[in-house]
C-alpha positions in Angstrom: 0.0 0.0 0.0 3.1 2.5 0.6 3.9 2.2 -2.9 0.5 3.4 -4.6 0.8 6.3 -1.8 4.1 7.2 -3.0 2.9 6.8 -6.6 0.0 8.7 -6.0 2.5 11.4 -4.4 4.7 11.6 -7.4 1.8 11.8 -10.2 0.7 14.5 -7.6 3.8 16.7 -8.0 4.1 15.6 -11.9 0.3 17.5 -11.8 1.6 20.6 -10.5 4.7 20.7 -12.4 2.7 20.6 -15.3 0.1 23.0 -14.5 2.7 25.7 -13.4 4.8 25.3 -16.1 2.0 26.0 -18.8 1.1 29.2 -16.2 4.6 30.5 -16.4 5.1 29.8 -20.3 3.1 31.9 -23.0 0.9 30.1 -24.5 1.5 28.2 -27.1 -1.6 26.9 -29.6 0.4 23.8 -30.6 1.0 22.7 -27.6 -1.7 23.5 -25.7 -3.8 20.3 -27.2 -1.2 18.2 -26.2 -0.4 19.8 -22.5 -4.6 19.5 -22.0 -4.2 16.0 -23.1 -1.5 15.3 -20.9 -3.1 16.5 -18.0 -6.3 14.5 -18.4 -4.7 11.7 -18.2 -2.4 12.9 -15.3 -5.5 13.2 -13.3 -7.0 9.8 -14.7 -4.3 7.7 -13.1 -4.2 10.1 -10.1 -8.0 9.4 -9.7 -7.5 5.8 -9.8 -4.8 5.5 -8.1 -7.0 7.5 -5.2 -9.4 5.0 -5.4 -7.3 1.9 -4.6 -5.1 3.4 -2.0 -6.0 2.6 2.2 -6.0 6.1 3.3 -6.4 4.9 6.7 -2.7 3.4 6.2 -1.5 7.0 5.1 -0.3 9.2 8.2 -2.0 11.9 9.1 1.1 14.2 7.6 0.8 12.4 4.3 -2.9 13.2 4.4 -2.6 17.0 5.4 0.5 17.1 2.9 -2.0 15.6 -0.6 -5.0 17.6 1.1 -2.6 21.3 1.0 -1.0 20.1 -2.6 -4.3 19.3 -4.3 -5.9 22.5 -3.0 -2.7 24.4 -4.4 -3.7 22.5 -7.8 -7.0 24.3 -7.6 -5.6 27.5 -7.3 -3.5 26.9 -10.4 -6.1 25.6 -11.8 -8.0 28.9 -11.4 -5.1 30.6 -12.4 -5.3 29.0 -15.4 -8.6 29.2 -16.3 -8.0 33.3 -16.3 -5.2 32.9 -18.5 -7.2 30.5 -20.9 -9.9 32.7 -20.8 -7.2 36.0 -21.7 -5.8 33.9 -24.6 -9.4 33.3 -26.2 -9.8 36.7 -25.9 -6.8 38.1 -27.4 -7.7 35.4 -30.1 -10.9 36.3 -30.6 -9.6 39.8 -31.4 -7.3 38.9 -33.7 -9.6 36.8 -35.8 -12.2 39.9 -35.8 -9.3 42.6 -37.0 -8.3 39.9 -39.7 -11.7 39.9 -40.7 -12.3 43.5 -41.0 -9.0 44.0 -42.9 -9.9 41.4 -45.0 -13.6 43.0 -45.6 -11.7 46.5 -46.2 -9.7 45.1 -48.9 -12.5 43.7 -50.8 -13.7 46.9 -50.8 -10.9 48.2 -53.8 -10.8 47.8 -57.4 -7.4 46.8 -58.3 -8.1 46.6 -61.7 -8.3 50.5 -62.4 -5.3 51.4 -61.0 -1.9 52.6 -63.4 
């Protein structure tokens, strides 16, 4: 049982590693598919791995320490919800001023100039 804790410690850490390096990075469209990707399945095995373990086996430190870790993921997580929700945004704008320039250039005969 002390090795799916420690298991479920590391995949834990490997969650928040993650999370705060795709906080501290700009982001990146091509690799944001793969880093949510990555992260489901993080949190799959995490889950499962919750699931099997005796918690009553776990010390109390253990438990305090994955209680104060995993609300620290949920603050990231928050954190990175706002940054998600910046980037659509900021992409959203983009897409609209292409879309305008493109609308302002259909607006020109080419043909009559010398």
């Amino acid at each position: 049982m002390e090795k799916l804790i420690l298991l479920f410690e590391e995949f834990v850490m490997k969650a928040i590693v993650l999370t705060e390096s795709i906080l501290n990075a700009p982001i990146d469209q091509d690799k944001l598919e793969g880093f949510t990707e990555n992260r489901d399945r993080l949190f799959l095995v995490i889950d499962k791995l919750s699931r099997d373990i005796d918690w009553q086996a776990a010390t109390l430190d253990q438990r305090e320490n994955f209680n104060r870790q995993i609300d620290y993921i949920k603050k990231l997580d928050e954190k990175l919800v706002v940054k998600l929700q910046e980037h659509q945004i900021e992409m959203r704008r983009e897409i609209e001023s292409t879309h305008r320039q493109s609308e302002s250039i259909k607006g020109y005969n080419l043909s009559n100039t010398k």
